[in-house]
N, C-alpha and C positions, 0 to 999 in steps of 0.2 A: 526661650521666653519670647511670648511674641507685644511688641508696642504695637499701640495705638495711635493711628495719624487721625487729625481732624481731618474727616472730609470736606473737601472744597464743592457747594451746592455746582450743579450745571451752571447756571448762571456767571458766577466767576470762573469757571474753564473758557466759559462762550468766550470771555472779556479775556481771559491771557490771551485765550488764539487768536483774538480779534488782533489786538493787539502786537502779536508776533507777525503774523501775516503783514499790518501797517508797515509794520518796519523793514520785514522784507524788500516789501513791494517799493519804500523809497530806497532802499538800497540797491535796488536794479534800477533806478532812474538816473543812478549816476550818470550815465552817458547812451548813447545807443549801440554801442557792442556789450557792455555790461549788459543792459537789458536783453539784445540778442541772446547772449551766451544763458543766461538766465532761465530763458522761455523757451528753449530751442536748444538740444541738445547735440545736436549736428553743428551746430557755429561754428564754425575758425577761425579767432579771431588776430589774425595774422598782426605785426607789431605797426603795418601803414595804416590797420583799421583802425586799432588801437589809437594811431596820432589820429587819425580824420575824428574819431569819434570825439575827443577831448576838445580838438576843434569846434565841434556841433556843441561841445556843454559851453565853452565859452560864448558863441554863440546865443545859444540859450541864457545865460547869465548877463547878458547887455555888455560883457565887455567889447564889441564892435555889435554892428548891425550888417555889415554886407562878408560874403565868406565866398570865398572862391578856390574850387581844390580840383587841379589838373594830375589826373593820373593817363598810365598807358591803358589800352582797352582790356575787358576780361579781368579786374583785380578786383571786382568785389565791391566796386564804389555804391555802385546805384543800388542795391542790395541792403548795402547799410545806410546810406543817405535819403533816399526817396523812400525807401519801404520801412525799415526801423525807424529811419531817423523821425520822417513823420509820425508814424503811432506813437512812438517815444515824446515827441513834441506833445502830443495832442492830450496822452498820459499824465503829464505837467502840466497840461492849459489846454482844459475839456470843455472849454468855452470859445477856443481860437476858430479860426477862420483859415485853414492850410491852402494854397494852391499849388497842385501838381502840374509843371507844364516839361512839354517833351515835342521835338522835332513832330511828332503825327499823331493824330489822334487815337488811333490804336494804342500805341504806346503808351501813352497817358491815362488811357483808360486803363490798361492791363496793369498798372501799377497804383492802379487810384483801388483796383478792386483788390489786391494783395492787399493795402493799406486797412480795407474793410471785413478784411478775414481775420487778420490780427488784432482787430480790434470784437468783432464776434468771436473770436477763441481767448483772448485775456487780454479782452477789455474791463471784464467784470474785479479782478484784483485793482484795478484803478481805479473803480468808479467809472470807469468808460462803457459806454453803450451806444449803438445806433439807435436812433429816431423811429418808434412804431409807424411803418409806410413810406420810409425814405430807401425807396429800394434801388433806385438808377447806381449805378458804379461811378456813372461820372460826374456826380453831384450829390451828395448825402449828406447826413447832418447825424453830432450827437446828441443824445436828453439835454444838455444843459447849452446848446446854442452853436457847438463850433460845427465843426464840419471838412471834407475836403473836396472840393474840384479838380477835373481834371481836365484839360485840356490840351490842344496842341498849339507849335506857334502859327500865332495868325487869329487863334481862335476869339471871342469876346466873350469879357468879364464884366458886362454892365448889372448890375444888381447886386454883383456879389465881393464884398471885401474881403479882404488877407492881412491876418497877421503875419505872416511868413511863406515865402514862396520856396520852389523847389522846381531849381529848374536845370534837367539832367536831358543831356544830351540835345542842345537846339540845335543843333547844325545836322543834318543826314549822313553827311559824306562829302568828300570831295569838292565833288562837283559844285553842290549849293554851297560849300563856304566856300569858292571864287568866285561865283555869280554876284557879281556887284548888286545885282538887281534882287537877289533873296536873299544874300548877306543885311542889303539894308535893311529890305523888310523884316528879319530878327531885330536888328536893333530898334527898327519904329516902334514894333510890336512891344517891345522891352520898355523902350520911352514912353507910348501914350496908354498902354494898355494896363502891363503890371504895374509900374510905377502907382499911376492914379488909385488903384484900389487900394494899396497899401494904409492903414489905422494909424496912427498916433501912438497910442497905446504900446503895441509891440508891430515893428514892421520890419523883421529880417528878411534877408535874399539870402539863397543858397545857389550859388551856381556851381554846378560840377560835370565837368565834359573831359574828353581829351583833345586836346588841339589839333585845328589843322591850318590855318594862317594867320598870318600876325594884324588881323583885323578881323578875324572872328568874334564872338560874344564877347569871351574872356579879355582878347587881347584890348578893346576896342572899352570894355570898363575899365582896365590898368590906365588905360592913355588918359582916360577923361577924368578916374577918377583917384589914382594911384594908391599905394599900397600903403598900408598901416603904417609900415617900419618907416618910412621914411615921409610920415605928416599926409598921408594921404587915406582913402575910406576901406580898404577892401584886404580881410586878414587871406593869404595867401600860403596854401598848401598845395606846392608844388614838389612832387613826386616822379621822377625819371626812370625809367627802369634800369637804367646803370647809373649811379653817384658820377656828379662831374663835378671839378670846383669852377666852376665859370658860374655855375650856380650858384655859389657863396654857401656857407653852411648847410649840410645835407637836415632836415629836420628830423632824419632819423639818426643821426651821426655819424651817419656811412662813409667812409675816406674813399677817394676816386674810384673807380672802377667796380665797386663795389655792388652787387645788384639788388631790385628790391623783391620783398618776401613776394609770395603770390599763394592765394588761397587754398591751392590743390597741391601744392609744393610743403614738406615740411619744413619746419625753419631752420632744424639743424641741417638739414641739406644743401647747403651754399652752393655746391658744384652745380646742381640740379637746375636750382635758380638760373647760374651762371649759364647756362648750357639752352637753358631755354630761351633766355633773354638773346642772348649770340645769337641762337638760331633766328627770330624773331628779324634781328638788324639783317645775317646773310640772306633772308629768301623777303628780305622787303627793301622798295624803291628806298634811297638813300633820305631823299625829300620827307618823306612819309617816316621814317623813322626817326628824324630828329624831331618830326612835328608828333605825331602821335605818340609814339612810346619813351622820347624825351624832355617832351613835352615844350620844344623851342621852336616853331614854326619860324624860316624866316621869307621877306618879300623876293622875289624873285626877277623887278625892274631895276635896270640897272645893273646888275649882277653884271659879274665879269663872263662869262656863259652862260648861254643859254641852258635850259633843263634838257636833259635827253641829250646832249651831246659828250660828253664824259661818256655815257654808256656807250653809245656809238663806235666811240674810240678806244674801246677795251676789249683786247685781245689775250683772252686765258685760257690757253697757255700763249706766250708772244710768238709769233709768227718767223721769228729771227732768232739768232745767235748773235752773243757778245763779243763785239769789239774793244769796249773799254767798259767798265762798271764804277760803279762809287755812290757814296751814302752823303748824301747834304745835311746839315742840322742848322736851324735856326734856335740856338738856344733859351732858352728861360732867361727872363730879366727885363725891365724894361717895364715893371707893373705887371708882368704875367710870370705866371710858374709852368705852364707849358712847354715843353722843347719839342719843338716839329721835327720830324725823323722821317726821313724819305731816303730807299734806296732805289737803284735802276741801271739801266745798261743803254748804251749806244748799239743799236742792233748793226748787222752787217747788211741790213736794208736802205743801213741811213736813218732811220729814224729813233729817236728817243722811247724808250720803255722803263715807266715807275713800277714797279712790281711789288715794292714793300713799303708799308709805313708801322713805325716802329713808334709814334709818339709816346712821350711818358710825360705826365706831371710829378715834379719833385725838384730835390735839390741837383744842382752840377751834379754829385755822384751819381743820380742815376742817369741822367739823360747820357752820360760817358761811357757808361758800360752798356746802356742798349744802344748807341751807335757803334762800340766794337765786338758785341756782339752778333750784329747786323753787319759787318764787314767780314767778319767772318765768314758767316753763313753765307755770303753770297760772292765771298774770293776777290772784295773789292780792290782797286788801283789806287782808289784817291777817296779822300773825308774831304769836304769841304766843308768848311764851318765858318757862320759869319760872327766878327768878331767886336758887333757895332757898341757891345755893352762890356764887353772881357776882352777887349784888347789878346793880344797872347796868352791870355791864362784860358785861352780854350781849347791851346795844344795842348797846354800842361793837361788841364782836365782828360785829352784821351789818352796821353802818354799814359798817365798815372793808373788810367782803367783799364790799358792794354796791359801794363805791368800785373795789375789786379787780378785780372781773369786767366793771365798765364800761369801765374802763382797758385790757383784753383783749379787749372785743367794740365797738369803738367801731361799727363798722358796724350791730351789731344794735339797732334802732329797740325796743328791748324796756326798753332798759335805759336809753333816754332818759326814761323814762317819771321821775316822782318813787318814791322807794322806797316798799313800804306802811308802812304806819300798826306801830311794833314796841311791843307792851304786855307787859309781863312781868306776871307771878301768884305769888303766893309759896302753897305750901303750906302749909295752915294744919289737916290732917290726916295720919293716916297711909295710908301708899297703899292698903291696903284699906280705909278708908272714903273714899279720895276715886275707888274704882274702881267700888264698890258700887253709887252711884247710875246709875253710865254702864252700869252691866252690865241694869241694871234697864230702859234706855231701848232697849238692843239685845234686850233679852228684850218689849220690850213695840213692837219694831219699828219706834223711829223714829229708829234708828242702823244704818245698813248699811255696806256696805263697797261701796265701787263700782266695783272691780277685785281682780284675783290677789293676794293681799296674807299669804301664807302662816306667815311669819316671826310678824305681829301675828296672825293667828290660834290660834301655834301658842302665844303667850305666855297671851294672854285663856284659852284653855282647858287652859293647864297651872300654869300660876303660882298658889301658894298660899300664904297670910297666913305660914305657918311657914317659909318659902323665906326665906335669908339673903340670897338675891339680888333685885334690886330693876331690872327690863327699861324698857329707854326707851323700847320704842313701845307700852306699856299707859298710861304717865303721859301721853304726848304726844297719843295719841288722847285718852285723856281730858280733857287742857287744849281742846284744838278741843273736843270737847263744852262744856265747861262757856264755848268763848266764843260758841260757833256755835246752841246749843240755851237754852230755859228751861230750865233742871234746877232740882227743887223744892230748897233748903235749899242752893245752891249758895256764899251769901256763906258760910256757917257751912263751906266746905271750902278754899276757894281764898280768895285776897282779890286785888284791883284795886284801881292808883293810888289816892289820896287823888282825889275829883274826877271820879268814874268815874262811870256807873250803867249799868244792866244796863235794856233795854227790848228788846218785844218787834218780831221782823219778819214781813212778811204777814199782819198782822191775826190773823184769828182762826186762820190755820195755823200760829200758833208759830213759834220759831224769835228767835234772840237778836242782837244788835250789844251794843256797848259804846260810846256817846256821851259826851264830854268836858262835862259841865255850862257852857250858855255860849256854846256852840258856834253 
């Protein structure tokens, strides 16, 4: 039996498609990875894009007007931010006024002309089109008024307004963001230049770079003009390629150590991530990783060493053999969850060698078992652990962890051994005098580092006396100093058991133990 359907004229099919297509079309404007993934079948729209993109819709949506999102290099920012993100803007508001600015002119222009391909290949599902005869790359317009510009910093925006700026990568490199003198000129540029153009109507900033000093663009808006969360202008998506909690909640929810996606990496591949990122921190200056792919630049006046001297004084493989060894811990507490974990040896040269740092974030149980871990592996003498916040319960803690890991490795003959000798030190200074002298011993070369040890590098030559923050492996290195070396005026910083005394080892090459009077 065959039915009969009313046919539907042309006309009403025109109007469903019409209409399917409308809807489509705002359903890809959710965000600009949505719309990526949509238009573009190659997209990957990794789960950091995913937050930056959500970012740009709130953005878009007037819940803040300034956005600022710090990633490490190569993740796919500028991609989604300056190229989607504007067509995607301009998709929603085909009347806006966009400006693209970037460290050089070039660069500006090569992303102002990306912007106008995606707009000549599916601009037309939006109602979007370029301007009959607006052919420049670095200045074009759409049929109903908006437009984009490109320029570089430094360049002039006289004639031309902005609803929204897009300002990705102002800094070059290095060099220019410590030039006082073109560091400022960004910021003037930023003050008389963009600013002024900026509408009423809608006048967002998007700034998105990786850092390189803590008065660069980024850092240099935070100061003046602070951050959402805490009553200030600018929503902040900050991105490190390894989760730290110093950073306070990961906005992907990543727990410490944790790394982030990256475009070309699948997501179920964690190790991959993990492998790249590592490699990234070992074959880059210590400085430049915390600034660039951590995204925490810090000032480098005043620091307790100079930049380039840690390197100097690193010898890997150490140049000596051990006379004494042992692992110092500055443990968690005190408003931090950090425990600094530093191992090393008194070489037979006389001099001090850090060869391991072991830090972990977490509770006493873990900082316990990777300090007896860490004495293991390296056959130490002595723990030294400062007890300024746990009194005694910070033998128990390794007692408890040397018990722990015995119990787990019965096989390994390592841990039949008796545990070392565990002496605690109370601080009896504040940390820059009790770093002072140690900095003095690494300056006068008889403190080195006996391995890749980046992390405490990057603390000794960024950390300063005005920093409210207080790192655990500049205290822990310096407990091993003060128990492995002579240090002149040492009881007047640190103090030892009732019963203690400090004497020298190798005769006339220096060099410290700690003897129980008695003994």
């Amino acid at each position: 039996m065959t039915i009969d359907l009313p046919a539907a004229n042309d006309a009403e099919i025109y109007l469903q498609l019409l209409a399917a297509n409308r809807s489509l079309a705002q359903d890809l404007l959710a965000d600009p990875a949505t719309l990526a993934c949509g238009l573009d079948h190659t997209y990957r729209p990794r789960p950091h894009l995913r937050l930056i993109a959500q970012a740009l819709a709130g953005l878009e949506a007037g819940d803040y007007d300034r956005l600022l999102i710090t990633t490490p290099p190569q993740v796919g920012k500028t991609s989604l931010v300056s190229e989607w993100g504007s067509f995607w803007w301009l998709a929603k508001h085909p009347s806006d006024k966009v400006v693209i600015g970037s460290y050089g002119d070039s660069l500006a222009h090569k992303r102002g002309r990306k912007i106008r391909e995606l707009v000549e290949d599916h601009g037309a599902e939006f109602g979007l089109f370029v301007k009959p005869g607006s052919s420049s790359v670095q200045d074009w317009e759409t049929t109903l008024g908006g437009g984009v510009r490109s320029v570089g910093v430094g360049a002039g925006l006289t004639g031309h307004s902005s609803n929204c700026v897009f300002l990705d990568d102002p800094h070059k490199d290095r060099a220019e963001a410590e030039s006082g003198r073109i560091r400022g000129a960004v910021h003037d540029w930023y003050s008389s230049t963009v600013l002024t153009r900026l509408q009423p109507d809608r006048n967002a900033v998007v700034v998105v770079q990786t850092r390189w000093v803590d008065d660069d663009l980024a850092g240099r808006r935070l100061a003046e003009e602070g951050r959402l969360e805490d009553g200030g202008r600018w929503k902040v998506v900050h991105l490190p390629a390894i989760a730290d909690s110093k950073f306070g909640v990961d906005p992907l929810g990543r727990a410490p150590g944790e790394p982030l996606t990256h475009p070309k990496i699948p997501v179920s591949d964690v190790d991959a991530q993990v492998r790249w990122w590592r490699d990234k921190q070992a074959t880059t200056a210590p400085r430049d990783w915390h600034a660039l792919y951590q995204g925490d630049p810090q000032p480098v006046e005043g620091t307790l060493l100079a930049p380039g001297m840690l390197k100097e004084r690193t010898h890997n493989p150490p140049p000596a053999g051990p006379v004494k060894t042992g692992v110092a811990v500055d443990p968690s507490g005190g408003g931090r969850d950090t425990a600094g974990i530093i191992g090393g040896f008194l070489g037979d040269d006389g001099k001090l060698y850090a060869t391991h740092d072991r830090t972990v974030t977490g509770p006493s149980e873990a900082w316990g078992r990777s300090v007896c871990a860490l004495a293991v592996e390296i056959d130490a003498d002595v723990v030294v652990v400062e007890s300024n916040f746990g009194g005694d319960m910070a033998k128990t803690i390794i007692r408890l962890a040397w018990s722990a890991l015995s119990g787990e490795h019965p096989d390994d003959g390592r841990y039949k051994r008796l545990p070392p000798q565990v002496k605690t030190v109370r601080a009896k200074k504040g940390k820059l005098l009790r770093a002072e002298p140690i900095a003095q011993q690494i300056s006068d070369d008889r403190y080195r580092l006996g391995g890749h040890l980046p992390d405490l590098v990057h603390e000794w030559e960024t950390w300063q006396s005005t920093s409210s923050e207080s790192p655990g492996r500049i205290d822990a290195s310096v407990y091993l100093a003060y128990e492995l070396l002579p240090v002149p005026g040492a009881e007047a910083v640190v103090s030892v058991p009732t019963g203690v005394r400090r004497v020298g080892v190798g005769g006339s090459r220096g060099g410290a133990r700690i003897r129980r009077s008695g003994r």
